[in-house]
N, C-alpha and C positions, 0 to 999 in steps of 0.2 A: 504493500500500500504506500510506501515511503519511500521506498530503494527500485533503482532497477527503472531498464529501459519504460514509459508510459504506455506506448502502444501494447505490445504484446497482454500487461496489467490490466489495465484498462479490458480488452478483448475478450480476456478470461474471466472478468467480472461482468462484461455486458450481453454475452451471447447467451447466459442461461435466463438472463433477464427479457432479453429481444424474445428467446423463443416463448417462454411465458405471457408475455405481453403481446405477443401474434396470437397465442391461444385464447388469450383473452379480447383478442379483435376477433376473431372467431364466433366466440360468443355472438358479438353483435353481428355479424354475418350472418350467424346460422337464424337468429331471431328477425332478423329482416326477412330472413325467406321463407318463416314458418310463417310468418304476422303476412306477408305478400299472398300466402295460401288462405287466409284466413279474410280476406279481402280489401280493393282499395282502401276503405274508409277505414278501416285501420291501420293499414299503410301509411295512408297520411297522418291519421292520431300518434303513430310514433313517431315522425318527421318531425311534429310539432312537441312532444313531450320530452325524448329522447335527449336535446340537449342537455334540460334541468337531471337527468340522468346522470349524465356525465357530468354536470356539474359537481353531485355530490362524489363522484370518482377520483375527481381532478380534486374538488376540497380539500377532500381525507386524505387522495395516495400525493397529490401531487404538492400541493402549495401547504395545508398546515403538516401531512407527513414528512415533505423535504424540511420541515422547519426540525422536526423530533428529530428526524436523521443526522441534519446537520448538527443539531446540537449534541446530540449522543458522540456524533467522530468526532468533533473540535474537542470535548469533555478528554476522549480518551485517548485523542492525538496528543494530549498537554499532559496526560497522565495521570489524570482525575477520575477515578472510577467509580469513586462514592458520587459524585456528581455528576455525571454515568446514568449509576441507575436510581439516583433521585430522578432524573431531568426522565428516564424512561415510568414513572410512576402518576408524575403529572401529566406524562402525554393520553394518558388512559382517562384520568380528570377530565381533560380536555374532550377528548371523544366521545364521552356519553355525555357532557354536557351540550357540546357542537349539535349531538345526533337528535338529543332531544328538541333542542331551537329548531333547526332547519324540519323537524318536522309538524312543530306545528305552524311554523310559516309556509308550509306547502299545503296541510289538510285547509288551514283558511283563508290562502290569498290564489291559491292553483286556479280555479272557476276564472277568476278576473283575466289571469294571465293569459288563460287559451283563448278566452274568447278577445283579446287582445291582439292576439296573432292568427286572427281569421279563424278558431275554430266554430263551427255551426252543427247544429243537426245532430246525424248519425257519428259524425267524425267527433263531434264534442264530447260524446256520450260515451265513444271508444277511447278516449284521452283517458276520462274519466274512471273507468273498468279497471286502467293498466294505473292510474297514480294513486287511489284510494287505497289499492295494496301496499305498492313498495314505499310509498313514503312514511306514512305513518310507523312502519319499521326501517326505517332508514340508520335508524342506530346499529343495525348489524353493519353496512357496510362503514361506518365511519368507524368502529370497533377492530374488527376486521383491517382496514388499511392502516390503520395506525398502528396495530401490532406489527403489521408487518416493518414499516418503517422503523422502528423502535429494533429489530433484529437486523434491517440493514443499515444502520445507524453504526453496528461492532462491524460492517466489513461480509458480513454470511449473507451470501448474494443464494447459497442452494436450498436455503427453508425457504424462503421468500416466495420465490420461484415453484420451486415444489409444491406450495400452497396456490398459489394463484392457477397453477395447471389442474388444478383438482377442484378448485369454484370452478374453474371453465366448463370443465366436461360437468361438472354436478350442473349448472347451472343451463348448459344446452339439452342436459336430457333431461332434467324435471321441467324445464320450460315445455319442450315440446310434449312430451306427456301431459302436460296439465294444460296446456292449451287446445292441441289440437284431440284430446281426448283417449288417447291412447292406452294400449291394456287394459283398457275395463276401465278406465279412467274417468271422471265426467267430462265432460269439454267444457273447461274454462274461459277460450276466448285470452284476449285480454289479459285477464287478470291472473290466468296460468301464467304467463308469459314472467310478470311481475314475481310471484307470487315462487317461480324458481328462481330467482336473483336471490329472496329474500332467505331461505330455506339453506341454498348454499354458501351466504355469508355468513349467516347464523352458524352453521358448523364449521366454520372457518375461527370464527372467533372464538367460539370453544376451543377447538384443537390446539392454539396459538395460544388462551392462557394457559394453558397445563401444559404446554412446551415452556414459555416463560417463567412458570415460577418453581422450574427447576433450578435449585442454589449453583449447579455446575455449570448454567450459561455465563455466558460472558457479562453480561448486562441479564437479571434478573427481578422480576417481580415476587419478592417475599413476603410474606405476611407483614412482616415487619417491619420499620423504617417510611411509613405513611403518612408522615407529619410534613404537611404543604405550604409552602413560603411564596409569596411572589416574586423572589428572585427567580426561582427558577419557573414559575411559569412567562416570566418574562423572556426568557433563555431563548423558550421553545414559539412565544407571540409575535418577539419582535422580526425574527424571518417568517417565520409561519402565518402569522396576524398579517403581513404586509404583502405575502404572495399570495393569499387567499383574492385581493383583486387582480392578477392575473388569469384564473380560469375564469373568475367571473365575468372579465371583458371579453375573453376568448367565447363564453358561452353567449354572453349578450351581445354580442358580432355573428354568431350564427342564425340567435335568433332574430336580430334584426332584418339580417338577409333573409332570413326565411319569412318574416312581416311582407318583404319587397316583392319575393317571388310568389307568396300566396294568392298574391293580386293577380297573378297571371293564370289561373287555375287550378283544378286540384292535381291534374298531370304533371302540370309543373311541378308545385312542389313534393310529389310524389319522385321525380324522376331528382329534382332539386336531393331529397332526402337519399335518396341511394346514391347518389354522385358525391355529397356531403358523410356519407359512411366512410370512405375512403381517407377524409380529413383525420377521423376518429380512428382509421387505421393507421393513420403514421405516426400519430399521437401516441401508441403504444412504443414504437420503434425507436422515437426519438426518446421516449421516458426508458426505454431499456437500459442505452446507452446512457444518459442524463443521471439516472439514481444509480449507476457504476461510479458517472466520475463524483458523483455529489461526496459520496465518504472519503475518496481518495483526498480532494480538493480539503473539504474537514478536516481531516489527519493533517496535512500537509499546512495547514493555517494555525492547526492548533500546537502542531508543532515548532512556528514561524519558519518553516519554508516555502516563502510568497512564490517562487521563480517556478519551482514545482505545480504548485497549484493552479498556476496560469497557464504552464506546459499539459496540466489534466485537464483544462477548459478547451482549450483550441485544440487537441488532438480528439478531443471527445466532440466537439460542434462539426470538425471535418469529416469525422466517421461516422457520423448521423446524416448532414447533410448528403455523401454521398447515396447512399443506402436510401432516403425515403426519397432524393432527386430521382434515383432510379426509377422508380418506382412511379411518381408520378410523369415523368417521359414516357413509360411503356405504356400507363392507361390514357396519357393522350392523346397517342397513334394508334391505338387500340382500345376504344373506349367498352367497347361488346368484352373485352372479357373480364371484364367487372361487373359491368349494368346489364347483361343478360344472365345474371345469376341469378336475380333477382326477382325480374317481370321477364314479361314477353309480348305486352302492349306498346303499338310502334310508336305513341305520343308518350308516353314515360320514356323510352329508351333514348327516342328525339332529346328530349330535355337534360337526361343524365349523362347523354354525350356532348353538350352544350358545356356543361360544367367540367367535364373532366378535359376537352380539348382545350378548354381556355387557361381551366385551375392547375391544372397536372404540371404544365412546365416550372409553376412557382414554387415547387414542393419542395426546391432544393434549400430554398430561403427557412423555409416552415421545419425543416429539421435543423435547420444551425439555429433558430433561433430559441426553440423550445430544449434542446439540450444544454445550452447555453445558458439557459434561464435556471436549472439544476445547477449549474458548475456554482453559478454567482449564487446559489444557497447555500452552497457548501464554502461559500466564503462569507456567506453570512452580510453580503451587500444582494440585495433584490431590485435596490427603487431603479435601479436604470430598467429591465428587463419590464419592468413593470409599469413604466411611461413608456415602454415599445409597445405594449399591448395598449396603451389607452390610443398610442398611435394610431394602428389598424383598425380600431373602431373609431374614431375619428373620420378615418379615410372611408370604412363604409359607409356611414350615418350621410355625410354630404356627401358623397359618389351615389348615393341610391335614392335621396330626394333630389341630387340633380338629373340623374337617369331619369327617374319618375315625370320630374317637372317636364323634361324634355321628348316622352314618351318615347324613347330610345328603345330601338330594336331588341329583342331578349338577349340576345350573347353576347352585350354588352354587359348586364348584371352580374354574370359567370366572370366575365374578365375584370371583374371590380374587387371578387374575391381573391384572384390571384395580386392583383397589384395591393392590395391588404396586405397578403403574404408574406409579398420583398420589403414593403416597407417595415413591419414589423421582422423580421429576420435580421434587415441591414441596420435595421436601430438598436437593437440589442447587440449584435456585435460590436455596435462603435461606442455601445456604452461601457461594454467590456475590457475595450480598449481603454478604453478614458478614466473608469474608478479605479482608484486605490483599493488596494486590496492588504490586510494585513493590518496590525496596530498601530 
């Protein structure tokens, strides 16, 4: 973590993560194309819901877990272990209390918000099926993520991972059983779909405390030693607290653009939604690499080796950007082998190759900047990363009431998502460039 060439480091710490985090885009694959069997209007109700999903994913694992994470390596890079696993004690604090907010800010503001963003009808009603479930248990997966973070926080990139591949599969196959009705099963609809998310975080978070309050981890949860200070939940707020608006601009830029394109029909954002999956699959790829270099970066800060820490940002932003540029290149030129997974109506697949020929070239930006936004938590600076995301929603809010104003052609929309992209990608690195990092 300290020594030793960073690429090779680095590699061995992100590939078991990348492949976990593919598994876990998977998920969302595989429930796109059971919810697509189950019909449009529910196709569209996850279009429209699905962000606030992820939002609580990006929450937990990404912005306040990089916060636990971070704070756990800088603790034990500096050689503080009791501070260690205090700082791992209040992150548990933290998560059932987060999980209980955000859920009753969904059971009573969710109705407003859909019908905000064009839900109507049959489609509202399906919104509805699938959020009544997961959120009001939404404390499993913020329990859940934040365990995990809290074990890759010591550096153990193989529990982590191990875990998240096992929500995946638990979470594709009680979904589809409980939605589409299968084994003897009732058909759920909807709320099957929910209702295995919920089911497989819940044993997740199990499994992960009675992993952790074994005395022989590295960082443990004991019985004992439960006495809570604002020091140390400051430890874990002041990165965690201030990257929490990071996913949230990220989500409220999708749902923006999905307000813009709902105007244009329910195909659109039907076809808008599976072209938009793909966003939420690099977003794994790029958090693969990102929560490798994050501890690296930690250790190396809390160590005071700034030079290092810098050398694990920029080798980790380059090895992302490649891999999910690939990636959005290939569904540019080849839009059908994504969005005919999906549907097979020619007005959605119209639309969802609208998005992917215009979005897919900028994807190279969208993994430097999102793994980047990792490094800088592991050093414990966020605000630049985080006026890069107020950036991109900036640039969509006016690009899409000026598209609108102007009634501009549809594939102009698409290509406002991509220029979001570069902007937020090329701002984050130059903020990277520019902070001080270190004491």
């Amino acid at each position: 973590m300290l020594h030793g060439p960073v690429l090779p480091v680095l590699s061995r710490l992100a590939l078991p993560n990348i492949l976990a985090m593919v598994a876990a885009a998977a998920t969302g694959i595989a429930e796109t194309m059971y919810v697509g069997l189950l019909g449009r209007d529910e196709l569209a109700a996850m279009a429209l819901v699905f962000p606030l999903t992820m939002l609580m994913q990006t929450f937990s694992a990404g912005a306040m877990g990089g916060g636990v994470s971070s704070s756990i390596a800088r603790a034990l890079g500096g050689g503080h272990l009791d501070a260690a696993q205090g700082l791992a004690r209040h992150a548990v604090v933290i998560a059932l209390a987060a999980g209980m907010i955000f859920a009753l800010l969904f059971v009573g503001f969710g109705d407003p918000l859909y019908r905000l963003l064009g839900a109507r009808g049959e489609v509202l009603a399906q919104a509805h099926r699938y959020a009544n479930v997961l959120f009001p248990c939404i404390v499993t997966v913020w329990l859940g993520n934040t365990l995990i973070s809290v074990i890759r926080g010591t550096g153990n990139m193989h529990v982590p991972s191990a875990t998240i591949l096992v929500v995946s599969v638990l979470q594709i196959a009680l979904g589809a059983v409980l939605s589409m009705g299968l084994l003897g099963v009732p058909k759920l609809g909807m709320a099957g779909v929910a209702l295995g998310q919920v089911l497989a975080y819940g044993a997740a978070a199990v499994w992960l405390l009675v992993y952790l309050t074994d005395p022989r981890r590295r960082v443990s949860l004991s019985r004992s030693g439960w006495q809570l200070t604002w020091l140390r939940f400051r430890e874990i707020l002041r990165v965690g607290g201030l990257a929490l608006l990071s996913p949230l601009q990220m989500v409220v830029t999708v749902l923006v653009m999905t307000g813009f394109i709902a105007r244009l029909g329910v195909d659109a954002l039907a076809g808008y939604g599976i072209g938009a999956r793909l966003e939420f699959l690099a977003i794994p790829i790029a958090f693969g690499v990102g929560v490798a270099s994050l501890p690296m970066v930690g250790m190396a800060i809390g160590k005071g080796n700034v030079a290092r820490a810098r050398e694990v940002a920029w080798v980790g932003g380059a090895l992302s950007a490649g891999i999910v540029g690939a990636i959005g290149l290939i569904v540019a030129i080849w839009p059908a082998l994504w969005s005919a997974m999906f549907t097979s109506k020619a007005e959605v697949l119209h639309y969802a190759a609208l998005y992917l020929r215009n979005a897919g070239p900028m994807y190279v930006f969208f993994g430097l900047g999102l793994t980047l936004y990792f490094a800088s938590q592991g050093a414990g600076k966020v605000l630049g990363p985080v006026l890069a995301g107020t950036l991109r929603l900036v640039v969509i809010c006016i690009g899409g009431w000026l598209l609108t104003a102007m009634n501009a052609p549809e594939g102009w929309y698409f290509a406002l998502v991509g220029v979001g992209m570069a902007a937020h990608g090329l701002a984050t690195a130059a903020s990277v460039k520019a902070t001080r990092w270190g004491t």
